[in-house]
Each structure stands twice: as structure tokens, then as C-alpha cells.
N, C-alpha and C positions, 0 to 999 in steps of 0.2 A: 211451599215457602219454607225457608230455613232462617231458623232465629237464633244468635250468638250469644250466651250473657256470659257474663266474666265477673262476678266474683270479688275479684281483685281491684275494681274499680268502688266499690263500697266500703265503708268501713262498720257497716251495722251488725251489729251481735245477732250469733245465730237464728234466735227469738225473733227477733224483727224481722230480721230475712225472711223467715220461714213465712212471720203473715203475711210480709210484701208478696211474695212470691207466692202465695194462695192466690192473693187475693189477683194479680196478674195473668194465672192462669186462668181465670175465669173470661176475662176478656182480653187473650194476649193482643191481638189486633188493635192498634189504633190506643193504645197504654202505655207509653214510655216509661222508663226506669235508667238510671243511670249507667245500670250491668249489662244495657243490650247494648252490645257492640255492632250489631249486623245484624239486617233484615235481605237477606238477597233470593230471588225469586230464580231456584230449583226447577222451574220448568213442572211443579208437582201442587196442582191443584186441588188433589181429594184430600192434603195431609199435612200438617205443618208439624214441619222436625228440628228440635231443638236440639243445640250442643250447650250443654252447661260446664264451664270451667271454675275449679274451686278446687283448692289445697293442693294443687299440682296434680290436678285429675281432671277427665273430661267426664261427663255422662250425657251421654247421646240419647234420644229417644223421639217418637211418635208420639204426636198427644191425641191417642184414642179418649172412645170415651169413658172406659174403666182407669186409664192413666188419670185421665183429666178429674177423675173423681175423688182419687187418691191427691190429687196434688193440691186441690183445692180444698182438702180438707186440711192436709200438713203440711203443706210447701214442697218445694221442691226437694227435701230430704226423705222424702216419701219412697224415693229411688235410688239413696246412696245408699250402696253396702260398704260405708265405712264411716267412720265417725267424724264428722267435718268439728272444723274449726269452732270454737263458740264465740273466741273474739275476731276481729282482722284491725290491722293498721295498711298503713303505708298508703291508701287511697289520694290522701290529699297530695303527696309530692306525683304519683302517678299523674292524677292531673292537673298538676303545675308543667311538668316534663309533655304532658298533651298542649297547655296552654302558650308552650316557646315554641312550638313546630311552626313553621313560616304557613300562609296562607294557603301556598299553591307549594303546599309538601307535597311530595310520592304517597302512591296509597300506600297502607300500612298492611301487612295479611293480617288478615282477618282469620284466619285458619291454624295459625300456629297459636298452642296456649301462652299465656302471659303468666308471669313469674306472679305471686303472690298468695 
């Protein structure tokens, strides 16, 4: 299974992010968050592999269980080697500009990053 979150779609300071995102690792299955964009089934059952988008950066990973250990104790900064963001804006018109797409839109990729 492959999980998408995006970053760009919250506006929560680092700090919060960090516990959301502890605390989601723990039980990513069947735990919505705003930031998942895509859940799409990889054909890969031993291993669920996340793309994380944040600051115009992606971070890829496997959540072993020495990852998953790390993560749920820091968040997902646990695996940035670089210094994200502390604050983000823009979330709310991203999803206003989500809220005007017609019902029966075209899918959206899900695979290229989003600006924010």
C-alpha cells in the first residue's frame, strides 16, 4: 500500500504536525488526516510506503519497524534532513480551489508535488 500526504494542505505549525503525525503513525490504516491525499494499493502487502510532500520536497520511505519507531516518537521530521517549515499558510484557499472543482472532475495526479 502506498500513502500520499501533502503538507500543503494543512496549515498547522510544525509542533502540531509533528504530534499529528506521531500520533498517525501509530495507526496509519483506517486514520484520516487532512494531508492524505492517496491511499492507492501498490500490489505490496508486506509494506506500506509513504511519500511525504512538505516545503517543495518529497520524502519517500517504508514504515519498518525501527522507522515506525522514530516516527512515533517525533513525527514525521524524524526523516527530514532539512529544516521544514515552522509555520504554513495558504491551506484554506487550496481547499476552496478543491471545493469549486465540478462533481465528475478528471482525476487529479496524485503523484506530482503540490506547490506549497
Amino acid at each position: 500500500m502506498k500513502i500520499i500526504l501533502d503538507r500543503g494542505l494543512c496549515d498547522a505549525t510544525l509542533e502540531f504536525c509533528s504530534r499529528c503525525s506521531a500520533a498517525f503513525f501509530r495507526k496509519p490504516l483506517g486514520t484520516d488526516r487532512p494531508c492524505v491525499v492517496a491511499v492507492i494499493d501498490d500490489g505490496r502487502d508486506d509494506v506500506l510506503h509513504f511519500v511525504l510532500r512538505t516545503d517543495g520536497r518529497e520524502l519517500e520511505f517504508d514504515l519498518t519497524d525501527e522507522v515506525r519507531e522514530g516516527l512515533i516518537t517525533e513525527g514525521w521530521e524524524f526523516l527530514a534532513d532539512f529544516d521544514p517549515a515552522l509555520f504554513r499558510h495558504g491551506a484554506a484557499e487550496r481547499w476552496r480551489e478543491i471545493g469549486r472543482l465540478p462533481a465528475a472532475h478528471p482525476a487529479v495526479d496524485v503523484e506530482s508535488p503540490s506547490e506549497g
